[in-house]
C-alpha positions as CSV (number, residue, x, y, z in Angstrom):
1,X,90.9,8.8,-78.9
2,X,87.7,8.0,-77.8
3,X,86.7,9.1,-74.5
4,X,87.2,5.7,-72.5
5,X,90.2,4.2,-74.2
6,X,93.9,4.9,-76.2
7,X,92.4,3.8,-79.5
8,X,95.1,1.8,-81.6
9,X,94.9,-1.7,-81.8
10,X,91.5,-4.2,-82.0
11,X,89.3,-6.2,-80.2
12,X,91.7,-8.1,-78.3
13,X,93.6,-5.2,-77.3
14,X,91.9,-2.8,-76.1
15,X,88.0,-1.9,-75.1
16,X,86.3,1.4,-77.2
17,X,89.5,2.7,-77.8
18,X,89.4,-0.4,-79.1
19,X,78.2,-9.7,-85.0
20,X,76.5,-12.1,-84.0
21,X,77.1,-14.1,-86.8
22,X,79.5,-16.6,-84.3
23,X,83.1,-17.7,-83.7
24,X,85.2,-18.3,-86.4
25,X,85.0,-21.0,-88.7
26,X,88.3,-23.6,-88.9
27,X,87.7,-21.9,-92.8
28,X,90.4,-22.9,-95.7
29,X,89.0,-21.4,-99.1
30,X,86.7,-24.7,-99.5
31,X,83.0,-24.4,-101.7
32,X,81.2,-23.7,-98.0
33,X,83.3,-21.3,-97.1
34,X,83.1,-19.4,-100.2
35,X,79.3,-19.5,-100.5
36,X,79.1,-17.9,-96.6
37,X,81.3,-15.3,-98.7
38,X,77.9,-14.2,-101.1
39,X,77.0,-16.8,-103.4
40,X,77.0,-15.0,-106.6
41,X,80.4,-13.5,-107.6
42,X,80.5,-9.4,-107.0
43,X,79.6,-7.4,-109.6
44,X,82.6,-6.0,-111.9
45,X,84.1,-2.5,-110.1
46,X,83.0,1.0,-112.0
47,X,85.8,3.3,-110.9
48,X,85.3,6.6,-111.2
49,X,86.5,10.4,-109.7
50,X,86.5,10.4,-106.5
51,X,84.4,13.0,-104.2
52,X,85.9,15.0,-101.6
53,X,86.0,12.5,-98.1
54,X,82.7,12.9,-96.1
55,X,82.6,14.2,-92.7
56,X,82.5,10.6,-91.3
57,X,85.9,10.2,-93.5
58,X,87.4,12.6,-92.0
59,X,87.0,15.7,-94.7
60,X,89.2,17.3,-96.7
61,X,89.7,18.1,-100.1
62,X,88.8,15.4,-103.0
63,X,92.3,13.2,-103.8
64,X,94.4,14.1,-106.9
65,X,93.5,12.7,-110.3
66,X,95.6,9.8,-109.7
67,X,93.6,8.2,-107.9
68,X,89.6,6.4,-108.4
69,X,86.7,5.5,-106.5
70,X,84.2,2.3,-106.9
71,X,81.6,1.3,-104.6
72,X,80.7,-2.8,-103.9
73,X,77.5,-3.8,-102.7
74,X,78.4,-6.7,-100.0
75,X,75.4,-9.2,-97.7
76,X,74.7,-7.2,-94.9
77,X,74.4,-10.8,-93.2
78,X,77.0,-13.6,-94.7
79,X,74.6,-16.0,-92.9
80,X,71.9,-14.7,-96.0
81,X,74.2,-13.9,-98.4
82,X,71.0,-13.0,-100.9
83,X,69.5,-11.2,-98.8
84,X,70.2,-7.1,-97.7
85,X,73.4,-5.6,-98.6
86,X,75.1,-2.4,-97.8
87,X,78.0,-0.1,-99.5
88,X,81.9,-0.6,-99.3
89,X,83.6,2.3,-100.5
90,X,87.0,1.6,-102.4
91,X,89.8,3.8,-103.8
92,X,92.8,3.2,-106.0
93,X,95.8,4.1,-107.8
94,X,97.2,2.4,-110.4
95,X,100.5,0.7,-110.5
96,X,102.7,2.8,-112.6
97,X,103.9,-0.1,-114.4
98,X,101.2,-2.2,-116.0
99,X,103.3,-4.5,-117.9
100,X,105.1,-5.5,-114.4
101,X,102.3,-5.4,-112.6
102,X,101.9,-8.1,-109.8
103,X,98.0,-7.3,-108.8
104,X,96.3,-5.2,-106.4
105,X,97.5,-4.0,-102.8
106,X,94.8,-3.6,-100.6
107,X,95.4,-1.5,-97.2
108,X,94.1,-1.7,-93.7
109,X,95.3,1.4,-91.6
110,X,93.4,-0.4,-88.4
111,X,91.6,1.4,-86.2
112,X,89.6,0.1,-85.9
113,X,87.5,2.5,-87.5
114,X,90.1,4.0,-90.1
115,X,88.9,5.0,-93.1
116,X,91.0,3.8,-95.8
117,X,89.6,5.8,-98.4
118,X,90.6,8.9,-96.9
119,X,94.2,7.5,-95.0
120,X,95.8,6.0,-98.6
121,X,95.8,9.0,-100.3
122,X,97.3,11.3,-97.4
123,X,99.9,8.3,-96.6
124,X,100.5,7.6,-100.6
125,X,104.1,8.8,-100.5
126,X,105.1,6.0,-98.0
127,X,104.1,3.3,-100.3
128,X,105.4,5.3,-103.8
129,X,108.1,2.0,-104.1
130,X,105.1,-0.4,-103.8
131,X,102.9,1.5,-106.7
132,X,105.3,0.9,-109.0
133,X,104.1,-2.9,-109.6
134,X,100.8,-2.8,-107.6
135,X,97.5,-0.8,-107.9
136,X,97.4,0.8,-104.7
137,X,93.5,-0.4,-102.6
138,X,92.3,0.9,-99.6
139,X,88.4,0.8,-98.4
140,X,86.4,1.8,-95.6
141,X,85.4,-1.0,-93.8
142,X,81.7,-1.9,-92.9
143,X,80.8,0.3,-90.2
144,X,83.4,3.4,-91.0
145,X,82.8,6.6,-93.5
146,X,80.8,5.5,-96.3
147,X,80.2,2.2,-95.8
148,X,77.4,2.2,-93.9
149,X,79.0,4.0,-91.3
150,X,78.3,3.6,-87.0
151,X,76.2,7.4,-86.2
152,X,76.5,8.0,-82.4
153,X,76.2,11.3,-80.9
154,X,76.3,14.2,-83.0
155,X,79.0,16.1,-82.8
156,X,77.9,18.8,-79.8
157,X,77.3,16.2,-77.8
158,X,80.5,14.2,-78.5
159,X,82.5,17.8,-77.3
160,X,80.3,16.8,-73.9
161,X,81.3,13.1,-73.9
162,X,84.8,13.8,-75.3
163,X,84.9,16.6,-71.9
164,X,83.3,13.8,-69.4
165,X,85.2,12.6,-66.5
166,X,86.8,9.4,-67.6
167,X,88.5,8.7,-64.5
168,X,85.8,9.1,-62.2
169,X,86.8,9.0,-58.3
170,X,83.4,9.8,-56.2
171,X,80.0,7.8,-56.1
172,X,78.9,10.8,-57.7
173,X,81.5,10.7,-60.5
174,X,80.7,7.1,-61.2
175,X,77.1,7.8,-62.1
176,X,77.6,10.3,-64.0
177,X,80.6,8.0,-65.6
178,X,78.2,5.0,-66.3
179,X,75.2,7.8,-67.6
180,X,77.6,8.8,-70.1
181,X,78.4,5.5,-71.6
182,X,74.5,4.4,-71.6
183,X,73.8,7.7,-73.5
184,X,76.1,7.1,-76.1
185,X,75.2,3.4,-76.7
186,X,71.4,4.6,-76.5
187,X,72.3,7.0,-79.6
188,X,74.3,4.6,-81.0
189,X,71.4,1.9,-80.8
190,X,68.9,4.6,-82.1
191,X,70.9,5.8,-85.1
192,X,72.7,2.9,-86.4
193,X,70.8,-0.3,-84.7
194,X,70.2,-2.4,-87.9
195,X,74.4,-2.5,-88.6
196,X,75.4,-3.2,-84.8
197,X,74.8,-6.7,-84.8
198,X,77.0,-7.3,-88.3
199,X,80.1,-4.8,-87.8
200,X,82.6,-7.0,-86.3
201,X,86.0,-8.4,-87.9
202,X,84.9,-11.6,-89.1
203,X,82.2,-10.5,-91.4
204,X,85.2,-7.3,-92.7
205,X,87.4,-10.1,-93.4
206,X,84.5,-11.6,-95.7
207,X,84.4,-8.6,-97.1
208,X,87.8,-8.4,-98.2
209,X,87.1,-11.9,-100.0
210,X,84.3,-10.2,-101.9
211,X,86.8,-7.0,-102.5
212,X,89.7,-9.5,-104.1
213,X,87.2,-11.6,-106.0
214,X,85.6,-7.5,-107.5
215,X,89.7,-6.7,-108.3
216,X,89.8,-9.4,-110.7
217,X,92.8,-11.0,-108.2
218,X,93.5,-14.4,-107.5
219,X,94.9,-13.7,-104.3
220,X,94.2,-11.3,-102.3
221,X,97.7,-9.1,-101.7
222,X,97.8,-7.3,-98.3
223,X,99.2,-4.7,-95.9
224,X,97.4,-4.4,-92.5
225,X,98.4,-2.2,-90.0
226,X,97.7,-1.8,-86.3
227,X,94.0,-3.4,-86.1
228,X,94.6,-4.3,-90.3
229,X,96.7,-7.1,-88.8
230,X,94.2,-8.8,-86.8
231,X,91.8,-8.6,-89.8
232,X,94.6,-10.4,-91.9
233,X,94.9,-12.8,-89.8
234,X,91.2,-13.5,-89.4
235,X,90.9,-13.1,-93.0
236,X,93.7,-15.2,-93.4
237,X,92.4,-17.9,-90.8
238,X,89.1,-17.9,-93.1
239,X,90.7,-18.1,-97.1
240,X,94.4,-19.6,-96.4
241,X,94.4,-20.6,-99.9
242,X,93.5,-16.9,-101.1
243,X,96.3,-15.2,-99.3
244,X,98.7,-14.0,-101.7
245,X,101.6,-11.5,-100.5
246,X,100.5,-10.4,-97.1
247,X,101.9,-7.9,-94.7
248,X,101.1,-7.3,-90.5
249,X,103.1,-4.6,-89.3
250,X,102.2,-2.9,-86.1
251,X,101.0,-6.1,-84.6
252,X,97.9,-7.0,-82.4
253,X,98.6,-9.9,-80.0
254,X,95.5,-12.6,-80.9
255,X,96.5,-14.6,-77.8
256,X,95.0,-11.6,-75.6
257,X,91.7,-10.9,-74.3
258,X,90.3,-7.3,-74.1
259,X,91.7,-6.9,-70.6
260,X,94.6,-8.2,-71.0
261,X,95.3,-6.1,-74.2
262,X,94.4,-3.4,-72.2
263,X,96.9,-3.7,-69.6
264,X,99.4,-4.5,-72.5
265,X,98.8,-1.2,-74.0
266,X,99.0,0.5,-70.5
267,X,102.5,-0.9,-70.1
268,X,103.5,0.2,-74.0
269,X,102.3,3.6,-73.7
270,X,104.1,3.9,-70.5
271,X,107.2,2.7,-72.2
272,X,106.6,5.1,-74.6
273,X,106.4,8.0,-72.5
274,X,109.5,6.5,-70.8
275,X,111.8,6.8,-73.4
276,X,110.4,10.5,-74.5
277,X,111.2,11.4,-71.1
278,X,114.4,10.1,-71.2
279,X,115.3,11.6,-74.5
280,X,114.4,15.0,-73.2
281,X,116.6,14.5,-69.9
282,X,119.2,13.2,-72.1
283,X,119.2,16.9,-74.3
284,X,119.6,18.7,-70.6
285,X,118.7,22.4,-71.4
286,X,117.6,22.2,-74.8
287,X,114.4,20.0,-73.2
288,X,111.9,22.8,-71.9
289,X,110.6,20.4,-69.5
290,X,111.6,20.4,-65.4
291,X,112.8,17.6,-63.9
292,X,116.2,16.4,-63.7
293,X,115.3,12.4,-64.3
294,X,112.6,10.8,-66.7
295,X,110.6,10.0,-63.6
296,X,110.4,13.8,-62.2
297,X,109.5,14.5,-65.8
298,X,106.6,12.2,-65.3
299,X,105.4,12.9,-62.3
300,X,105.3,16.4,-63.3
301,X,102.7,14.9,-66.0
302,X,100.4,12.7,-63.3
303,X,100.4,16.1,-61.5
304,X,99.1,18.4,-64.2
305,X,96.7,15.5,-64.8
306,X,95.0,15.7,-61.2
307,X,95.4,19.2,-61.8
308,X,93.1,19.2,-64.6
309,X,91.3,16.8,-63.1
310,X,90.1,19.8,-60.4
311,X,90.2,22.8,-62.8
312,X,90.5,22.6,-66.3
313,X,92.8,25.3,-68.4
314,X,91.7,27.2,-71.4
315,X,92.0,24.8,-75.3
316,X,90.4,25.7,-78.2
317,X,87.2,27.6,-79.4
318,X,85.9,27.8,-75.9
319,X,86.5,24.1,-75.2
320,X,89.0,23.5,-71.8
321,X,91.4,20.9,-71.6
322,X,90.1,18.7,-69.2
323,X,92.5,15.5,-67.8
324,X,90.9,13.3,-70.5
325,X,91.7,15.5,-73.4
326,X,95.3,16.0,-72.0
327,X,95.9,12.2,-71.4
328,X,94.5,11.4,-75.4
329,X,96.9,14.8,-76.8
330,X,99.7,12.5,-75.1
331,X,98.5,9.1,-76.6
332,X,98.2,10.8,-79.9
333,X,102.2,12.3,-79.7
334,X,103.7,8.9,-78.5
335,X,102.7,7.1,-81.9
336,X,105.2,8.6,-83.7
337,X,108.0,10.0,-82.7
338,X,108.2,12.8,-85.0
339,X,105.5,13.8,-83.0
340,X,107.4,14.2,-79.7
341,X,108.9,17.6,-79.6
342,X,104.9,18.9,-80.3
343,X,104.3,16.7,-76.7
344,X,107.2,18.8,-75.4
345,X,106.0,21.9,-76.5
346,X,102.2,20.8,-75.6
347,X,103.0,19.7,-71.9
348,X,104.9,22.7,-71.4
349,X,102.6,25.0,-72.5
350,X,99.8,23.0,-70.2
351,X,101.8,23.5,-67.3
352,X,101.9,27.3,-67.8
353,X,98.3,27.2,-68.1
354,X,97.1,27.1,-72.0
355,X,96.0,23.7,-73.5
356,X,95.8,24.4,-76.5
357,X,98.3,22.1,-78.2
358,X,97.4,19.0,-76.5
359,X,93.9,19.9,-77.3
360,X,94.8,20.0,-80.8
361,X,96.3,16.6,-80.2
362,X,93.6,15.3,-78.4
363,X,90.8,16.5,-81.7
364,X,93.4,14.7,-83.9
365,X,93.0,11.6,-82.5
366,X,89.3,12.1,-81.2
367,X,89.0,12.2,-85.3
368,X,87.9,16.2,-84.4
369,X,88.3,18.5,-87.4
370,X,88.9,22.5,-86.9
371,X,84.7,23.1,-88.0
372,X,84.0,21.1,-84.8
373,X,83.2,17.7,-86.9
374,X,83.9,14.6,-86.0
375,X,84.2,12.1,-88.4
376,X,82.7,8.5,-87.5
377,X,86.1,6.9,-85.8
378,X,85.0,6.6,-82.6
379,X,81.3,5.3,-83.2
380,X,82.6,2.4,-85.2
381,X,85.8,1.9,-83.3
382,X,83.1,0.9,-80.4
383,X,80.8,-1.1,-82.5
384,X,83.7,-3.3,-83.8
385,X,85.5,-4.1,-80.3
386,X,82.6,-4.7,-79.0
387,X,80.7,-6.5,-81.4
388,X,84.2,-8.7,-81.6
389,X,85.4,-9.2,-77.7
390,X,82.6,-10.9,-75.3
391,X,84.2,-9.5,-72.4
392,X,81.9,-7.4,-70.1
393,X,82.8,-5.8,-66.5
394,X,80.7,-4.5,-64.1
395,X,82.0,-0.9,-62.1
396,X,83.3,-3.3,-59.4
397,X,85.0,-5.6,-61.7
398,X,86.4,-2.4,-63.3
399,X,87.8,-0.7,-59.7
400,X,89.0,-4.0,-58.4
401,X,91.5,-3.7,-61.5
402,X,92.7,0.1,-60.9
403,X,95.5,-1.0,-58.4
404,X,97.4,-3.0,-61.4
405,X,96.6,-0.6,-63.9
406,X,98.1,1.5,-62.1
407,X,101.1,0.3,-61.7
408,X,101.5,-0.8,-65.3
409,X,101.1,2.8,-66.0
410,X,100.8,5.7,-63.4
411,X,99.8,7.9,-66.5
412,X,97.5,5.7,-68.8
413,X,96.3,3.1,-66.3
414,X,93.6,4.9,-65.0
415,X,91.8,5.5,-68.1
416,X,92.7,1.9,-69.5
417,X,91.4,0.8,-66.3
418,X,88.0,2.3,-66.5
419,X,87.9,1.6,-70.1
420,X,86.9,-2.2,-69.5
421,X,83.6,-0.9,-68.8
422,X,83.0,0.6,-72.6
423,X,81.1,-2.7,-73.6
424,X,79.0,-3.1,-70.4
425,X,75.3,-2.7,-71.9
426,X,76.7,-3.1,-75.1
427,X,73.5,-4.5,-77.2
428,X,75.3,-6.9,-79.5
429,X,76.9,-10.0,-77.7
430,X,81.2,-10.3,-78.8
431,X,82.2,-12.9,-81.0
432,X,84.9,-14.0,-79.1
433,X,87.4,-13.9,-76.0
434,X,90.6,-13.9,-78.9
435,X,90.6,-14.6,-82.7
436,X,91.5,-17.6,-84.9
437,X,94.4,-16.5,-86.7
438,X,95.8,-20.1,-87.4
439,X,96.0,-20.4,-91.2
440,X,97.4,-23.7,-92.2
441,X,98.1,-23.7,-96.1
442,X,98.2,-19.9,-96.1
443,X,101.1,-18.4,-98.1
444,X,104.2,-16.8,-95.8
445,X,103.1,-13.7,-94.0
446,X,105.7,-11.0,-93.0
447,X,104.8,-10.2,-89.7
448,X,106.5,-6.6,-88.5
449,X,107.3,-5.8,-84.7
450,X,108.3,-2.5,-82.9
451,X,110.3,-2.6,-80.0
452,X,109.2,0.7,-78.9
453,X,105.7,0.6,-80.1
454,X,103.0,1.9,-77.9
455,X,100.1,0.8,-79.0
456,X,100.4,-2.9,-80.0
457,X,103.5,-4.0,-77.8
458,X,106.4,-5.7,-79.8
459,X,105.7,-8.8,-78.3
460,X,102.3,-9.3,-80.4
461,X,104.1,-10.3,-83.0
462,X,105.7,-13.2,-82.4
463,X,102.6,-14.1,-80.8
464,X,101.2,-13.6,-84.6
465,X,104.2,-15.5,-86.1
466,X,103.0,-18.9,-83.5
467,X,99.2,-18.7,-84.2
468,X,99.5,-18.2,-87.5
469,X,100.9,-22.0,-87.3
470,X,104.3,-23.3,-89.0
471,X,105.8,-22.2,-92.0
472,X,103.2,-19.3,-92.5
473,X,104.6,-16.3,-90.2
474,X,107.9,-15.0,-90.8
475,X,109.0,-12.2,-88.0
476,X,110.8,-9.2,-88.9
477,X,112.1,-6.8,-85.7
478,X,112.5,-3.5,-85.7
479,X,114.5,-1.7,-83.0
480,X,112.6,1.5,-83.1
481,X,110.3,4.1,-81.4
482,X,106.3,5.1,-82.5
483,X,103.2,2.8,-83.9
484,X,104.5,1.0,-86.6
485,X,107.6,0.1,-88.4
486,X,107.4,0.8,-92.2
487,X,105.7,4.1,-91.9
488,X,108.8,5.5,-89.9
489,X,111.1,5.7,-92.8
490,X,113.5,3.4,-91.7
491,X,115.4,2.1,-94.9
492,X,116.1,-1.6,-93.5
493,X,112.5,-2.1,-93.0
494,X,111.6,-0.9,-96.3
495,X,114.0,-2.5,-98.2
496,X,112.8,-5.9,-96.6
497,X,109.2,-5.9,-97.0
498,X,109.3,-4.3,-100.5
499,X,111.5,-7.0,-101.5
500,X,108.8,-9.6,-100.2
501,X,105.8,-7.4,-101.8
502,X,107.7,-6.9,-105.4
503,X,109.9,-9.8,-106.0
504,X,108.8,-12.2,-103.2
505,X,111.6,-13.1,-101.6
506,X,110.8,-14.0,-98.2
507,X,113.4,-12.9,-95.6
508,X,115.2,-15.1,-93.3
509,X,112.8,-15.6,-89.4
510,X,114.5,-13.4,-86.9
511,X,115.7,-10.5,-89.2
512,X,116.5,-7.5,-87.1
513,X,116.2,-3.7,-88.1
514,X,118.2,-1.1,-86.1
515,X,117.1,2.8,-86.9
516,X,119.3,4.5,-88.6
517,X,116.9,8.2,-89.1
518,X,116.3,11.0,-86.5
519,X,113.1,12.4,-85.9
520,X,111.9,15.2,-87.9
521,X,112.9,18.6,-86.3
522,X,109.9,19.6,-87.8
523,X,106.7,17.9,-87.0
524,X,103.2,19.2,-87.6
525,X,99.8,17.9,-86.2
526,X,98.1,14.9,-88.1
527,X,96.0,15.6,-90.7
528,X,93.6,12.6,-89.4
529,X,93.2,10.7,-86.6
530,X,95.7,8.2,-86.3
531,X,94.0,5.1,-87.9
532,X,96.6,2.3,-87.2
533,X,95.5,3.1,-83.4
């Protein structure tokens, strides 16, 4: 995660972990609407092999021959659509049934800051069911990988800002806090000014106009994720009458401001950790953690974080783990909970002095490969939220807010809590305190919540479901643990939404789905960053 924030959601959920073009228009497919879209129709797609993912993807190897990459030329400013455009990358497989096939599937993994062109192949497997009738889509969005990505710091200084103090507690420790952050938006300003101002949500969601209109679809056929939801509803806010078969799982509440996102997030994470602790208590000796209750297990964590906090213990390839690293290794294992006998594993090892699991947890979500590369996650993860939320605090504003950070979250609130500086000095004013995600006209939208999701709290989406206005959202519940409710296997879920996505049947509002799958007993570390942070 990026140094100031648990990266997951959007805008309104959280600040750098989280276009001056204006607020949202009251939009609804009309002939203005579309021209603010480009005027002239996008050129036909040339798909072709696709290269191996750039650094600012991610890297790794080129995908499989199954799959085809395409590049559309978009206005870099909707408000002159004939004017300057810049490059959105694009990937695909095709359905696998052509004579069934319903159109094209186009994936948002969130962010934001994701790069969907490297995150659909790698995830491909979880959405085999959905290929078999769609052409599976996924793009980088303007600002990530190869769309003219967000270029920061490079990547030894990012190990420096990544290492910062991000919970400063001395005068000192606060300048060197707010130094930091005006450094990186200095390089950030330098290296990628001429994008800043155009990044944000609003203009994406144009662009995903522009990428149905280039597919040849007549509606535009969606599955967003994390952030991806609050770009479907923005998109869907803007086209109603374009929205086709449209999916929001792992949802971001659009009632909430920046802050109070934030102190959303530090209450889900907390939850999170919670119920690992509580698992771990619950397996007795077979947990290798001390502490007879969940909350002596977690105070054991708050005091290896002020432990690091003083002296730092060894990571990886020289690097220590500082608190900051350790706090984002823990973020990164409570999205899944696959993922949380690795935290078990990583905390213990930490208290016995050697960080180099939650390190490794930490890179993974800092979007840190083993070459010491960073792809450009955290750059445009910045430049979006704050190009989309006007809220700015001052360091006061920020410290007067500790105390109920806090106790949302003894763990997280700290960092969340400082976090609300991460747009202060921003140079690009935010679009908005919360999006317009009402979308009158619009087709249903199944709109997924997770009661044990840590990053966008369950209750987001039935905030979703009432913006999105009557007869448009239909809420389905799942009882589970991790970011997201599709992605974790569960057959209920599954069954549900591919049924909507295939065949179009729209379940009943209020369906519930209970678990029914264990964790793996054999996790590994992500691949990538976790995108649908």
């Amino acid at each position: 995660m990026p140094r100031n924030a648990l990266r997951a959601t959007a805008a309104a959920a959280v600040a750098a972990a989280l276009f001056t073009a204006g607020a949202c228009s009251s939009g609804d497919g009309s002939e203005k609407d579309k021209k603010t879209s480009g005027a002239n129709p996008p050129k036909a797609l040339k798909w072709d092999a696709c290269d191996a993912p750039t650094p600012a993807e991610g890297g790794g190897q080129a995908p499989g021959k199954d799959w085809q990459c395409a590049t559309l030329d978009v206005p870099l400013d909707y408000a002159k659509p004939e004017g300057e455009t810049i490059p959105l990358a694009l990937i695909r497989a095709e359905a696998r049934d052509k004579d069934k096939r319903v159109g094209s599937l186009v994936f948002n993994f969130g962010g934001p800051g994701g790069s969907g062109v490297t995150t659909l192949p790698g995830a491909a497997k979880e959405y085999e069911a959905l290929r078999s009738r769609y052409d599976l889509v996924s793009f980088d969005p303007r600002g990530v990988g190869r769309s003219a990505p967000v270029l920061c710091e490079n990547d030894r200084q990012l190990d420096a800002y990544y290492a910062s103090d991000s919970t400063p507690a001395t005068p000192e420790q606060e300048r060197a806090f707010t130094d930091n952050t005006k450094k990186y938006q200095q390089a950030c300003v330098q290296n990628s000014g001429k994008v800043l101002p155009y990044v944000g949500t609003e203009n994406a969601a144009r662009d995903l106009d522009r990428i149905r209109q280039a597919l040849g679809d007549e509606k535009l056929h969606y599955f967003g994720i994390s952030y991806g939801t609050e770009l479907g509803g923005v998109y869907a806010h803007l086209f109603p009458k374009n929205v086709g078969r449209a999916v929001l799982d792992a949802v971001v509440d659009p009632t909430q401001t920046s802050e109070q996102g934030a102190l959303g997030q530090a209450k889900g994470f907390q939850l999170a950790l919670d119920n690992f602790a509580q698992d771990c208590v619950d397996r007795g000796d077979a947990c290798r953690l001390q502490g007879s209750t969940a909350k002596e297990v977690e105070e054991n964590v708050t005091r290896l974080q002020k432990e690091l906090a003083v002296k730092p213990i060894p990571g990886l390839g020289g690097r220590r783990l500082t608190d900051s690293a350790a706090t984002n290794g823990i973020a990164q294992a409570l999205y899944s909970k696959e993922l949380w006998p690795l935290l078990e594993q990583g905390l213990d090892e930490a208290q016995g002095g050697q960080g180099q699991l939650l390190m490794a947890l930490s890179d993974a979500l800092n979007g840190r490969d083993q070459q010491g590369r960073y792809s450009n996650i955290g750059a445009a993860n910045t430049a979006i939220n704050c190009a989309d939320s006007k809220e700015r605090f001052t360091l006061e504003q920020a410290k007067s807010k500790l105390p109920q950070f806090r106790s949302a979250s003894p763990v997280f609130g700290d960092f969340l809590g400082w976090a609300l500086t991460s747009c202060t000095g921003w140079p690009v004013a935010g679009a908005w305190e919360t999006p317009d995600v009402s979308a009158r006209g619009s087709a249903p939208i199944l709109v997924i919540g997770n009661t044990g999701d840590p990053a966008t709290p369950y209750e987001g989406a039935r905030k979703m479901v009432e913006r999105l206005g009557p007869g448009v959202g239909v809420e389905l519940t799942y009882k589970g643990q991790g970011h997201g409710a599709y992605n974790s296997g569960d057959p209920c879920v599954q069954q549900v939404t591919n049924a909507y996505l295939l065949d179009g049947k729209v379940p009943p509002a209020g369906k519930v789905c209970t678990p029914s799958k264990s964790p793996s007993s054999q996790p590994s570390l992500p691949d990538q960053p976790d995108a649908g942070a």
